[in-house]
Structure formats: structure tokens, C-alpha cells
N, C-alpha and C positions, 0 to 999 in steps of 0.2 A: 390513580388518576391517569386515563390518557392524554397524551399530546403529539401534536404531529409534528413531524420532521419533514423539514424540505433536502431534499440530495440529488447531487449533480454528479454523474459519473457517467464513465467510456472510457476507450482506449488512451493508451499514451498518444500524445501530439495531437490531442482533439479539441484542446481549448477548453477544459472544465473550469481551469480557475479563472479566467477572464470573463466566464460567464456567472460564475457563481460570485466572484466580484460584482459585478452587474446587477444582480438582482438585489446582493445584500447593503447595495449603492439603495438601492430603490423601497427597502424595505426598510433600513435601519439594521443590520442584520451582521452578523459575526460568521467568518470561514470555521469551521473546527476541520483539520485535515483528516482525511483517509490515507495516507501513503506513508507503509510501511517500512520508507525507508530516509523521507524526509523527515525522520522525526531526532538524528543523530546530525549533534553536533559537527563543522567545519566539513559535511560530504554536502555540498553545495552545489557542483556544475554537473558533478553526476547524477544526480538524485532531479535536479531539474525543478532548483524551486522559487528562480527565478522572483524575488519577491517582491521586486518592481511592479508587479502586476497585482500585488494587494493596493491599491490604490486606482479611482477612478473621480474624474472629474473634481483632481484636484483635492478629495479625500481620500483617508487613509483608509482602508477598512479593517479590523482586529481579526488576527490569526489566532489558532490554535493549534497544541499536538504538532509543531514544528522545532527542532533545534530544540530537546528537551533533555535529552542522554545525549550522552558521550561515545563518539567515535572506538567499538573495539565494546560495547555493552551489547549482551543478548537481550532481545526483546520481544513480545509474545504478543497472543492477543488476548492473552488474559492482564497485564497490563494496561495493553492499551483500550480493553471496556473500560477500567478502572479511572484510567486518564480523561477516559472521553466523557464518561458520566461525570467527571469532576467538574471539566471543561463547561459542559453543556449546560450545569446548573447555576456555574457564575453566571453564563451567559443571559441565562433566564431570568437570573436573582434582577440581573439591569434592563431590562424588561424589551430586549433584544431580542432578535430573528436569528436561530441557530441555523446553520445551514451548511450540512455535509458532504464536503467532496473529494475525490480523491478517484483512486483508479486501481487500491486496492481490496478484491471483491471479498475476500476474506474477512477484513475488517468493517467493512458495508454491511455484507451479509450479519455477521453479528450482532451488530445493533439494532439493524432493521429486524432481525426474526426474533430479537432476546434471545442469546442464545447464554446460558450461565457456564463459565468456562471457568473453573477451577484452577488455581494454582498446582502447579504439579510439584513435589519437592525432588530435589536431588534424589540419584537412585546407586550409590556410591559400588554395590557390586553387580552389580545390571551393568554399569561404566564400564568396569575391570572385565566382566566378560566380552563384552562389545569390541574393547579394546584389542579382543585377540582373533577377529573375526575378520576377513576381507572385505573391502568394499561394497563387493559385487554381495557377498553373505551379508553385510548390513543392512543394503536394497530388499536382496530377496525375505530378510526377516521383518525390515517395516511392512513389504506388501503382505504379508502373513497376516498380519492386525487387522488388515483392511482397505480399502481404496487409498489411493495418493490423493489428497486433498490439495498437495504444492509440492511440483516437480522438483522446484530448488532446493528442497529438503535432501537431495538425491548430491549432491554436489561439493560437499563437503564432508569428511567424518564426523565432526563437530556437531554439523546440526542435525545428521543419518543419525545419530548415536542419541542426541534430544528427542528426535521426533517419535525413534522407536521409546523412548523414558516415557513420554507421553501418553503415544500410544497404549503401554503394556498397562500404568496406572489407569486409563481411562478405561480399560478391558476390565480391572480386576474392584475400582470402584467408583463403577456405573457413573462417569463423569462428575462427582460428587465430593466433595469436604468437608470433616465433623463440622466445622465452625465458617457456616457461608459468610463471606465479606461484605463489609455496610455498601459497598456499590449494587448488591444483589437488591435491596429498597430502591429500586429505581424507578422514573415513572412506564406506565406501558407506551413504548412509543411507535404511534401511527406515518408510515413514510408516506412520504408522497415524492415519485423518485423520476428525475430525468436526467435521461438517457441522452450522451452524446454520439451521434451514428458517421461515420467515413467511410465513402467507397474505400475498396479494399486499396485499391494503386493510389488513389493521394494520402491513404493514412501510411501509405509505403516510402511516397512520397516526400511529406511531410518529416517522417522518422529519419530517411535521410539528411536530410537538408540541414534536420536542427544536431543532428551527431558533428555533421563536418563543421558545423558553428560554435559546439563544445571542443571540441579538439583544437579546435584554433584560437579560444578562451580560454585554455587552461586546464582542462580535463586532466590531461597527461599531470600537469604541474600539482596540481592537486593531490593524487593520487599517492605522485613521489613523497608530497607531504606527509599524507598521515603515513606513509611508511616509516619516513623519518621521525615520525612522534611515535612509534611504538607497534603500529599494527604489521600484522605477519601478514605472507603470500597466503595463509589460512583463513584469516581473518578476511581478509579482501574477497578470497573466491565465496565467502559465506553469505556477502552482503549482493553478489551476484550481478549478473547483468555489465556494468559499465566497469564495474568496480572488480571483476571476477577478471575479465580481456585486461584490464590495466597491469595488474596484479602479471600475469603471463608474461606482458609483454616488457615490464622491468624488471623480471627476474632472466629477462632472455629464453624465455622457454616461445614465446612468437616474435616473429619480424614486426615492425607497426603497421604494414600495409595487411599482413595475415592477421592481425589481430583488430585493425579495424574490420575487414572483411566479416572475421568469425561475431564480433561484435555487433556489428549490422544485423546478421543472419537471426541472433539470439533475440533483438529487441522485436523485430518480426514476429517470429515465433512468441514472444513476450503478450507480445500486443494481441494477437489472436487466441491466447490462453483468456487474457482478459474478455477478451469478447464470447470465449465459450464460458466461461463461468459468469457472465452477465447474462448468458440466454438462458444457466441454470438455474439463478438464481428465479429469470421468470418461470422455470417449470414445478421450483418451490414454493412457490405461488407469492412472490412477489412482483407487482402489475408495474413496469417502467412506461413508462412516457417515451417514445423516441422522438431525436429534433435531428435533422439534417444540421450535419455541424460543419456545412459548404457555406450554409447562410451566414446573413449580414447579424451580425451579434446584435444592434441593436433591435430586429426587427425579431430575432429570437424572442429577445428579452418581453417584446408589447404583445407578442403570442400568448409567452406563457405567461402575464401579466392579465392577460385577457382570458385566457383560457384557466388561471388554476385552481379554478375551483371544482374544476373537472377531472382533474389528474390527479 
């Protein structure tokens, strides 16, 4: 059976979820999230998920795929099809508007193309060999397999050392497992995807603005937490980004003015990965919608309200 999916995605700091709030105000409709990192438990001001903002005009609107694992758990995306085809049928079962947003392309891309992502098992002397390999030898042995599909794979041994596990099983059987998982019964599902767009200096803009409003919130305070609940300097640079700079800069390996700095620099670069793997995704022939995301949210919203039967 097909059915279609509405999705809201762009860069970081472009307003996806205040918009997809917005629509799912107007339809009756449920958030299921895209973001690969909001999905752990108590990383809250890093992660940016802000859930004040599920709510509009006075209702709440239902989330998904938020705050579901624990801080210091690995997680994939083959979980998370699993999570989201789960998500998306309750959502159906109540005869609700699902609608997916987020800002990770990876996990967009999946759902939207079906893509069947296998569990990989543990690879116990693949590990013990990996483990006596350099850094730089565990980079050059993932790029052996094949194109980098995510940079931050690169950035810890941890996840160098998964991604190549991955990789070597997805080389040796053809993406595939004896016994496919009941998620693989899913329905075919038709996107219909919008795009939020930022000139390049106020989405630069923007990205600053809301760093120096995390740091003044609690970011830092945070961080110290889940240290103090168990997670390592390894654990933190795994999860990347805000959480990688924090991690540096309370073990004293950066000053806090060099590690906002280098922090800043990264979510830049972040955001522009995001936006090249959104123009990839349209040359995998996935058709987005783009909206000027300068505009007044409401008049977004009576746009594609008017226009969606076209996108």
C-alpha cells in the first residue's frame, strides 16, 4: 500500500520545527523527528531540541523519536527505520497527519527512498585487528570500502572502527540478512518534502547567535553532567559537534574562548554538509520543494497550505 509523507527539512537554525509544528497545528498531525542526536536521553541544549516549540496556539502537538535511549548508547540507522516505522503506524493507527522533520539527511534519505538497512552483528576479530591500526590506517581502511557517506565517522576510533564493521559486512553480504525484520512489511512511502532555504550569512548568522544563547543556558553545565554520570572524553567526541568542543574543552585540552571558536567553525561546516547532502539527495531523484525560510512562518504555512497538492 502506498502513502505519502509530508517532510520538513534544512539546515540547522532554519526553523524546521516551528514550521512543521505549524502545519501539524493545521492538519491534526504528529512531529516523528529526524535528528540523529535528539533521540538521547538528558543531551538537551546541545542537541537543540528546544521542546517549547512543540506547541502552537495554545496546543500541544505529539513528538516522536525524541529522548528515547540513553546518553552513552550507540545508535544507527538501522534502529532508527525500525523506531520510525513503529512511530509512524501508531501515528496512523489514530488517524493522524505524520509528518517528518529533522535535519538529519541520512535518516530522511532512508525513509523517503526505502532503503532496507540490515542489522550488522558485532565483528569480535575485525575489532582486535582494528584495534592495533592507527587512526589515520582506520580512515584510510573505511575509505577502501567506499565513499564516506558521514564525515563524523572519522572522529573517533569507536565509531572508525563500527563504520569500517559495517562497511566490510555490507561488502561481503550484499546489504542483506538471513531473517529480514517485521519493519521490512512497511508501507511504500510517497514524500512530498519541504525544503527550508537560508542565504548563506544569516544561516551563519543565526548559528551564531543561538551558540552564544546555549552557552549562556547551560551548554557547558550540561556537558559537565553527563561526564559526571558516566560518559568519557570518547563518548562525547562520538556524539560530535557541540558535544565533541565541550568534551576538549573540560578535559583542558582547549581554552573556552578556542573552543568556542573551533565550535563555531564546525557547526558551519556542519550546516553546509547538511545542505550538500540535501542537493544530493535531489540528484537521487528525490523532488524538494524549497521555501525561503527569511519568510513570515505564517504566510509560509497558507503557501504550502495552498499550494500542496503540487509539491
Amino acid at each position: 500500500m502506498e502513502e505519502r509523507l509530508t517532510v520538513v527539512l534544512g539546515p540547522t537554525a532554519s526553523g524546521k520545527t516551528r514550521l512543521a509544528v505549524r502545519l501539524a497545528a493545521h492538519w491534526g498531525g504528529e512531529i516523528l523527528s529526524a535528528d540523529s542526536r535528539q533521540i538521547y536521553k538528558g543531551m538537551d541544549i546541545g542537541t537543540g531540541k528546544d521542546l517549547a516549540d512543540y506547541e502552537y496556539g495554545g496546543k500541544k502537538i505529539p513528538y516522536h523519536l525524541i529522548d528515547i535511549v540513553k546518553a552513552g548508547e550507540r545508535y544507527n540507522v538501522y534502529r532508527y527505520l525500525r523506531d520510525f516505522f513503529e512511530a509512524y503506524a501508531a501515528v496512523r493507527a489514530r488517524a493522524n497527519v505524520p509528518i517528518l522533520c529533522g535535519g538529519s539527511g541520512m535518516y530522511i534519505e532512508a525513509v523517503c527512498r526505502g532503503f532496507d538497512m540490515p542489522e550488522v552483528p558485532e565483528n569480535r576479530e575485525l575489532r582486535k585487528a582494528c584495534e592495533q591500526l592507527s587512526h589515520q590506517a582506520l580512515i584510510d581502511r573505511l575509505k577502501s570500502c567506499g565513499p564516506l557517506h558521514n564525515t563524523t565517522d572519522t572522529q573517533s576510533r569507536k565509531r572508525l572502527i563500527r563504520a569500517i564493521e559495517i562497511a566490510e559486512y555490507s561488502k561481503y553480504h550484499g546489504g542483506a540478512t538471513q531473517d529480514a525484520p517485521a519493519y521490512l512489511h512497511r508501507p511504500k512511502i510517497t514524500p512530498r518534502i519541504i525544503g527550508l532555504y537560508l542565504p548563506v550569512e544569516e544561516r551563519r548568522a543565526r548559528i551564531d547567535r543561538r551558540l552564544e544563547e546555549r552557552l549562556q543556558n547551560g551548554m557547558v553545565e550540561e556537558a559537565q553532567r553527563l561526564m559526571s554520570e558516566g560518559l568519557t572524553a570518547e563518548d562525547m567526541i562520538y556524539y560530535g559537534l557541540e558535544y565533541k568542543f565541550l568534551a576538549l574543552y573540560l578535559t583542558g585540552t582547549l581554552s573556552f574562548e578556542e573552543m568556542k571558536r573551533q565550535l563555531q567553525i564546525a557547526i558551519h561546516q556542519f550546516a553546509k554538509r547538511q545542505m550538500t547532502w540535501f542537493r544530493g539527495m535531489e540528484r537521487r531523484g528525490l523532488k524538494i520543494h524549497w521555501v525561503d525560510a527569511m519568510g513570515d512562518d505564517a504566510k509560509i504555512v497558507d503557501e504550502l497550505l495552498n499550494d500542496y497538492t503540487s509539491i
